[in-house]
C-alpha positions in Angstrom: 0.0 0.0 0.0 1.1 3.6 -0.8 1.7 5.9 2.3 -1.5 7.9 3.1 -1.6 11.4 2.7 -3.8 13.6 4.3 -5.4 17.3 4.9 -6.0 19.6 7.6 -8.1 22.5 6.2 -9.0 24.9 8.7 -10.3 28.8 7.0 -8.2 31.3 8.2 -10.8 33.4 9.6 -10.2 32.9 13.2 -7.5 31.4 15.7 -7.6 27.6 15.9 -9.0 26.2 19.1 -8.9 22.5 20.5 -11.7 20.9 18.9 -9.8 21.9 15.5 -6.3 20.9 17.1 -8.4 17.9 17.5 -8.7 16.8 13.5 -5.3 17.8 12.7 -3.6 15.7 15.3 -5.9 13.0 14.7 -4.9 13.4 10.7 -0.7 14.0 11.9 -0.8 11.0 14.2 -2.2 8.6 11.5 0.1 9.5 8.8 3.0 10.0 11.4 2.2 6.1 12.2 2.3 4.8 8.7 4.8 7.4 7.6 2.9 9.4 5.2 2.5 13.0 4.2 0.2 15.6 6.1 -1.1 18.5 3.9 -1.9 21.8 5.6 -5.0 23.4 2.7 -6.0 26.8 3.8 -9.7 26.8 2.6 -9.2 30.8 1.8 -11.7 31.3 -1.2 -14.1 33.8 1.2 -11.4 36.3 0.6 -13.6 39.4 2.2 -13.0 37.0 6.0 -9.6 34.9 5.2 -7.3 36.6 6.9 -3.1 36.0 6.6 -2.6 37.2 9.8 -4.9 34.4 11.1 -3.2 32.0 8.6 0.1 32.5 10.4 -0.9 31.9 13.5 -2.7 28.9 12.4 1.1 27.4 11.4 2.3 29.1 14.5 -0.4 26.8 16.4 0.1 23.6 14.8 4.0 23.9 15.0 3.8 24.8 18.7 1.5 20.8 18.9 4.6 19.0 17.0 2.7 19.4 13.6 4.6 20.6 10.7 2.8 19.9 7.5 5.0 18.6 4.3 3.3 20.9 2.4 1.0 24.2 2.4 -1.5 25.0 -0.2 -3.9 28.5 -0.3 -7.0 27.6 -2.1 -7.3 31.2 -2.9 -4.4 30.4 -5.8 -5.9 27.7 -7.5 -9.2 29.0 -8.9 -8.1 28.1 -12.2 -8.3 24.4 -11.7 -11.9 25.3 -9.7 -13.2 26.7 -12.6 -12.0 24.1 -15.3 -13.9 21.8 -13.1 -16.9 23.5 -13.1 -16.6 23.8 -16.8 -16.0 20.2 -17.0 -19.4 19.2 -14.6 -21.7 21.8 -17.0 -20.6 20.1 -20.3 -21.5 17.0 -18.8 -25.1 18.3 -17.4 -24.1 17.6 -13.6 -24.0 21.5 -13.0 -26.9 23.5 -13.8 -28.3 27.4 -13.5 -30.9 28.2 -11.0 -32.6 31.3 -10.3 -34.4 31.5 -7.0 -34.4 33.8 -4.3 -33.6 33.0 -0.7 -36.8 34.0 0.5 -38.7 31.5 -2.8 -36.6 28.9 -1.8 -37.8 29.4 2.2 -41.4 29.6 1.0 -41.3 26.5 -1.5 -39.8 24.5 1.5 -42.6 25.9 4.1 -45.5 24.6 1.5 -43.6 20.9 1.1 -43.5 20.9 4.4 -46.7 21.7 5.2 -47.9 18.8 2.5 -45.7 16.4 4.4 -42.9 16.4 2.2 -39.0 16.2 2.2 -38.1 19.7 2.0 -35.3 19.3 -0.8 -35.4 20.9 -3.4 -37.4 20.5 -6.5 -35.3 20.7 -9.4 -37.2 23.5 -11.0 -34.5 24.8 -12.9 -34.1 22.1 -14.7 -37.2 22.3 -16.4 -36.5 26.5 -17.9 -36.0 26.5 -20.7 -33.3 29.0 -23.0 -35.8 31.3 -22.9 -37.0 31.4 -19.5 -33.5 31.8 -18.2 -32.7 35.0 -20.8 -35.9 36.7 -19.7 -35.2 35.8 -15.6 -31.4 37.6 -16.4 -33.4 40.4 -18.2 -34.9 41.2 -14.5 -31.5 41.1 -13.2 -31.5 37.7 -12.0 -27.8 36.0 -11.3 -28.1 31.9 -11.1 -26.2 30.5 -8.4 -25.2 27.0 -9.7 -26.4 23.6 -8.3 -24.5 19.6 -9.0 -27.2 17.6 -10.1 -27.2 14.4 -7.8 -27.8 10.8 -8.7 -30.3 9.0 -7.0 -28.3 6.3 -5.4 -27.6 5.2 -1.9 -24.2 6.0 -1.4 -22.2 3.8 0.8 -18.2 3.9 2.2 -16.9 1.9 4.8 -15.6 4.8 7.3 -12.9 4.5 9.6 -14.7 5.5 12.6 -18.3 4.3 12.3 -17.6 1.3 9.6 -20.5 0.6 6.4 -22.0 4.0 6.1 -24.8 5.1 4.0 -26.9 8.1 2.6 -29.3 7.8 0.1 -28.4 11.1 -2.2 -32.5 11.0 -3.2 -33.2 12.7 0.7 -30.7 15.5 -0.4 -30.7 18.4 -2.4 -28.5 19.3 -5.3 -26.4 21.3 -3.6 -25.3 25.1 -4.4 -21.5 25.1 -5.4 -21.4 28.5 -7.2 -23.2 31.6 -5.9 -25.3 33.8 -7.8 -21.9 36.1 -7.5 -19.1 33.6 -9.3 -17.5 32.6 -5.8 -17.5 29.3 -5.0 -18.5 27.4 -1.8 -16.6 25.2 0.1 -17.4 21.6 -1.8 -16.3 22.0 -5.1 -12.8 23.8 -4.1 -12.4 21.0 -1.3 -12.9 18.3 -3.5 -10.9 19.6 -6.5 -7.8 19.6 -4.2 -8.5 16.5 -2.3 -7.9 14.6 -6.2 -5.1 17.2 -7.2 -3.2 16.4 -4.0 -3.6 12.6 -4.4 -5.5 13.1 -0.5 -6.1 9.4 0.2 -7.8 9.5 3.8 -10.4 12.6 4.5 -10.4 12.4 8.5 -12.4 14.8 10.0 -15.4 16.2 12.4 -18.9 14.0 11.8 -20.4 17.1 11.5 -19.4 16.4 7.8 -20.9 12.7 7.6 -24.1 14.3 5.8 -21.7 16.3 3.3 -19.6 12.3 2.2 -22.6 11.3 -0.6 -22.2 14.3 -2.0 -18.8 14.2 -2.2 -18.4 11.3 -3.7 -20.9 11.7 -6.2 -18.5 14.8 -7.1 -14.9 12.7 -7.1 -16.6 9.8 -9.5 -18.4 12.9 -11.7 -15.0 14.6 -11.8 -12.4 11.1 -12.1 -14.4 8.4 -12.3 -15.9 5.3 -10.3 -13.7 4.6 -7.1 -12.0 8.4 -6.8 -13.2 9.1 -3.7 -10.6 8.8 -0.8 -11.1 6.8 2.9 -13.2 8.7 5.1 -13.3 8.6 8.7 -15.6 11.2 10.9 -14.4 11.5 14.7 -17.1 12.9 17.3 -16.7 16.8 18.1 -15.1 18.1 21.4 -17.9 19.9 23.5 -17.9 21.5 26.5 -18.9 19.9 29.2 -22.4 21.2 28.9 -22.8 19.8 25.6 -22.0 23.0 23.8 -20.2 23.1 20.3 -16.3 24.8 20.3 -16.4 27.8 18.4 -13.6 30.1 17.3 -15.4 32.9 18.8 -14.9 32.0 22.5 -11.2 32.7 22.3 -11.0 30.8 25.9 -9.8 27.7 24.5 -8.1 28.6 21.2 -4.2 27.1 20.7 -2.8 30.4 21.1 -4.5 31.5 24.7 -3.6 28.1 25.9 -0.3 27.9 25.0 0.1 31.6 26.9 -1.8 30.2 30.3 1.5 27.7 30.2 -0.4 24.6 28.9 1.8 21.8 27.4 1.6 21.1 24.0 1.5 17.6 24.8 -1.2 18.0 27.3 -2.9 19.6 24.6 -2.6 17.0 22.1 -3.6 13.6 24.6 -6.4 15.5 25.7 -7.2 16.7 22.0 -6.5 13.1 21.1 -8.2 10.8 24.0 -11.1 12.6 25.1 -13.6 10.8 23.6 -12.1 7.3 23.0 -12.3 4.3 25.3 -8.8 5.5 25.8 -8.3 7.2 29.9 -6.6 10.6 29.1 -2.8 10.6 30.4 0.4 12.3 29.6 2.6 11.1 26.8 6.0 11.9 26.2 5.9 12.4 22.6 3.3 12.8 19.3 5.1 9.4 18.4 3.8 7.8 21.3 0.3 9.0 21.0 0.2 7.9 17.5 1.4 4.2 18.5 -1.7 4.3 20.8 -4.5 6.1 18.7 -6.7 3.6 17.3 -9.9 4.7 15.1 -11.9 1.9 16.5 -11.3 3.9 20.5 -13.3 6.7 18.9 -16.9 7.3 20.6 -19.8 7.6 18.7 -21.0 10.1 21.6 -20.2 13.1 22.6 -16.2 14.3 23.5 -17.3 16.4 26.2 -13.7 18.5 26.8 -13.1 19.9 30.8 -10.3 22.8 30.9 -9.6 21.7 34.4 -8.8 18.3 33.3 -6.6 19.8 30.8 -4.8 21.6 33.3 -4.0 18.9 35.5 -2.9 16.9 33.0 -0.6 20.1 32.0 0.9 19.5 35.1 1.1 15.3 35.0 3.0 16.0 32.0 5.7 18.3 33.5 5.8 15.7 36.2 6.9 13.0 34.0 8.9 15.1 31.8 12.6 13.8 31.2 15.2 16.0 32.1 16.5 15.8 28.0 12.8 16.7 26.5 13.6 19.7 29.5 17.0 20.6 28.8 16.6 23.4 26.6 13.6 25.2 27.6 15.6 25.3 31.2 18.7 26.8 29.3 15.9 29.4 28.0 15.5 30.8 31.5 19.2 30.2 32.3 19.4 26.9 34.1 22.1 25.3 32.6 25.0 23.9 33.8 25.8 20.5 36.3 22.9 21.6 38.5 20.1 21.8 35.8 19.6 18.4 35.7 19.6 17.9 39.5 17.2 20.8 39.6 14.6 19.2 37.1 14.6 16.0 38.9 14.2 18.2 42.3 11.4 20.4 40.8 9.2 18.8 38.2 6.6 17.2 40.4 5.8 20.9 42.1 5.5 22.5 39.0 1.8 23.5 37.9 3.5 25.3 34.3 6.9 25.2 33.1 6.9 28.6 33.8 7.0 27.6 37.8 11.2 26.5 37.4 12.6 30.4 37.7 10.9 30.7 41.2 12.5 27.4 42.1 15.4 27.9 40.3 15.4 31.7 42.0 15.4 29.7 45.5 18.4 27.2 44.7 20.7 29.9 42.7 19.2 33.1 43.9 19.3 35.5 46.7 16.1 35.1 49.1 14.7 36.4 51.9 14.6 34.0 54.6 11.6 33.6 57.4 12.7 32.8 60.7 10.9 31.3 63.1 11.6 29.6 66.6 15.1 31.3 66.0 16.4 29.2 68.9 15.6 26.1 67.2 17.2 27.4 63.5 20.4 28.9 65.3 20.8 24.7 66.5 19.8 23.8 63.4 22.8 26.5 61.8 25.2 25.2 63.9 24.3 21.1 63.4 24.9 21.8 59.6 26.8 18.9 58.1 30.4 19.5 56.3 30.3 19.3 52.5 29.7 17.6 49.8 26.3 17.3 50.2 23.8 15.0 48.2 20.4 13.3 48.8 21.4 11.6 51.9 22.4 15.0 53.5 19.0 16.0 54.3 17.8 13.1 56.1 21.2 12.7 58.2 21.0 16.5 59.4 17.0 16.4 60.2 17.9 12.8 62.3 20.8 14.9 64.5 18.2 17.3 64.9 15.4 15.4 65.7 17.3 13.4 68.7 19.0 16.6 69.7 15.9 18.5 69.9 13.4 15.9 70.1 11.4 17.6 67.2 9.5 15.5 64.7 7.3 15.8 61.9 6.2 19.4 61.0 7.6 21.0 64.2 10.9 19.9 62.8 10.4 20.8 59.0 8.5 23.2 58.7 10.6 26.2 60.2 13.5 24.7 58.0 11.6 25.0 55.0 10.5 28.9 55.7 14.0 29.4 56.8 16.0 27.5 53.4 13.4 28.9 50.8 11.2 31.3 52.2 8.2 29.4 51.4 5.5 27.3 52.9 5.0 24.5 50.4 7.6 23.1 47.9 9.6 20.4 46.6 11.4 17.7 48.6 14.2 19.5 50.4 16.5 16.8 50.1 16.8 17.3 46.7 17.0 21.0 46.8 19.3 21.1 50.0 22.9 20.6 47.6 21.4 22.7 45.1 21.1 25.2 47.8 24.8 24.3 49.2 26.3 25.2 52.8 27.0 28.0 52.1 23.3 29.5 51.4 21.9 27.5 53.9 24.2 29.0 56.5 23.4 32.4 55.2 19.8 32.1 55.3 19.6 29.8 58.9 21.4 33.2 60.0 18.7 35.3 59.2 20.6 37.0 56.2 19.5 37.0 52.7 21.0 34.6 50.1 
């Protein structure tokens, strides 16, 4: 079999948000799998809303999840090969002038449905005649053009919900011109879909009811069998049941990524929500893809919970190893032979990644220590080991302590851990103690700041 190659085709008329995040990593993580190619199609042909600004950030996003396409294509450059199809679908009778009115169209569907029937549409327009249509232009009419459909039960075996049917004689031909010349989104899409060679269409089930139309198009345009795999994932919700929209901004790629969510975070809870699959961290798009399977996928509802995302944010960073680490910690200057110490010492207090220059402000920096029960830190000053100091350090000091001052549990800790960082809550101090060094520690169980 040849490698798949697929499409992510967001508009760029808005910022991406996780419910989109969630098609194109679904769409990256199969082809990263089977080692295939994953096309990035900006569906730009609304040129009054597409935006390049919004494209950007759009490749910003996706690069930021681990996702960079082998290849990006503008629609809003390839009307010529839009327009030879529609050329090509008129001389063979699929596409055809019509010449109603929004509000005709509205009452002709009232009065079917009033009669108890379907409200598709009628086909009228096919029954004008030369005539009709010059004298309809003569009133200033435009026709918008519709693709005549067969009437045949169209069937594909999808990847997500298996034998699939729609019988195309509940539908109506759809619009794929407007009455202005611009085209809507079907004709464009599936134009590119065969001039890319796009083998798998993976992608919200929103657009189950679109596929028998679709395919009707591929076979009118190349023939029996054009038509690529499909596969239709449920939709990320909130938790209410609501639909993601790009107009709540609260969960778009870009405000995440600035509240100090991890990408990977992002994409397993993008990913898994949904599936029979628990949501957990993964250490890399490469694992994810080696556990996504199609047949996991729901057939209800993905219902998406920020503060799930957020905790597993923070599970991630808690697993994260030290070489995945290394160069975001140089970023904020920890670098060095203590950086990797200081991950290891760190990670599982961090909430976002952001959290290491506080710690890494207690270990290298100059705090201000809290004293209290000075009598008990002045002992505690003067029982300090002698150097080197390592893991064990901790633990030997706090025992000397303990059966010197007959201390124990927080009574004992707690005024060392004010005193040494200045805080109330924190990592493990016996892995921050020989990050901190004797000579800190003396500094700051003195009172002094250090």
């Amino acid at each position: 079999m040849m490698p798949p190659i697929v499409r992510f085709a967001p508009s760029p008329t808005g910022r991406i948000h996780i419910g989109n995040a969630r098609t194109a990593l679904i769409n990256f993580l199969f082809v990263t799998r089977d080692r295939g190619r994953f096309i990035l199609r900006f569906d730009d042909t609304d040129v009054a809303r597409s935006r390049k600004d919004y494209a950007e950030a759009i490749e910003a996003d996706l690069e930021w999840l681990g996702i960079v396409p082998d290849a990006v294509v503008h629609q809003s450059q390839r009307f010529g090969l839009y327009d030879a199809a529609a050329a090509k679908l008129r001389a063979a009778g699929r596409l055809y002038p019509a010449y109603e009115t929004a509000d005709e169209l509205e009452r002709r569907r009232k009065r079917q449905q009033a009669r108890g029937l379907p409200p598709i549409y009628d086909r009228a327009a096919l029954h004008l005649t030369a005539e009709d249509r010059a004298a309809l232009e003569a009133e200033g009419r435009r026709p918008h053009w519709r693709f005549r459909l067969d009437p045949a039960v169209m069937r594909w075996d999808d990847l997500v919900r298996g034998e699939s049917h729609i019988d195309a004689a509940s539908l109506s031909d759809p619009v794929l011109i407007r009455e202005d010349g611009t085209y809507l989104y079907t004709l464009p899409s599936v134009v590119d879909d065969l001039d890319l060679s796009i083998s798998h269409i993976i992608r919200g089930e929103d657009h189950v009811t679109n596929t028998a139309v679709q395919i009707q198009l591929f076979e009118a345009l190349a023939g029996s069998g054009a038509a690529p795999v499909f596969g239709h994932h449920n939709l990320l919700t909130t938790a209410s049941g609501e639909g993601l929209s790009k107009r709540s901004g609260a969960l778009s790629i870009g405000t995440l990524r600035e509240e100090g969510i991890e990408a990977l975070a992002v994409a397993a809870c993008a990913v898994l929500t949904g599936t029979s699959d628990a949501v957990h961290p993964v250490q890399s798009l490469e694992a994810l893809a080696a556990q996504f399977d199609f047949s996991h996928v729901s057939r209800n509802q993905a219902k998406f919970d920020p503060a799930e995302l957020k905790t597993l944010s923070a599970r991630t960073l808690h697993q994260m190893p030290f070489e995945a680490a290394q160069a975001r910690l140089a970023a904020f200057g920890i670098a060095g032979p203590k950086a990797e110490a200081f991950w290891h010492a760190t990670r599982a207090n961090l909430e976002t990644f952001h959290d290491v220059a506080g710690w890494w402000g207690v270990v290298a920096g100059e705090i201000a220590p809290l004293i209290e029960e000075a009598d008990f830190i002045a002992a505690a000053r003067r029982a300090l080991p002698a150097e080197p100091w390592d893991q064990a350090t901790w633990g030997q000091w706090t025992n000397l302590l303990k059966t010197e001052t007959g201390r124990k549990g927080r009574a004992l800790f707690h005024p060392l851990r004010l005193a040494l960082t200045g805080r109330e809550q924190g990592p493990e101090l016996a892995g921050l103690l020989p990050l901190i060094g004797r000579a800190k520690a003396e500094a700051r169980l003195s009172g002094r700041a250090a």
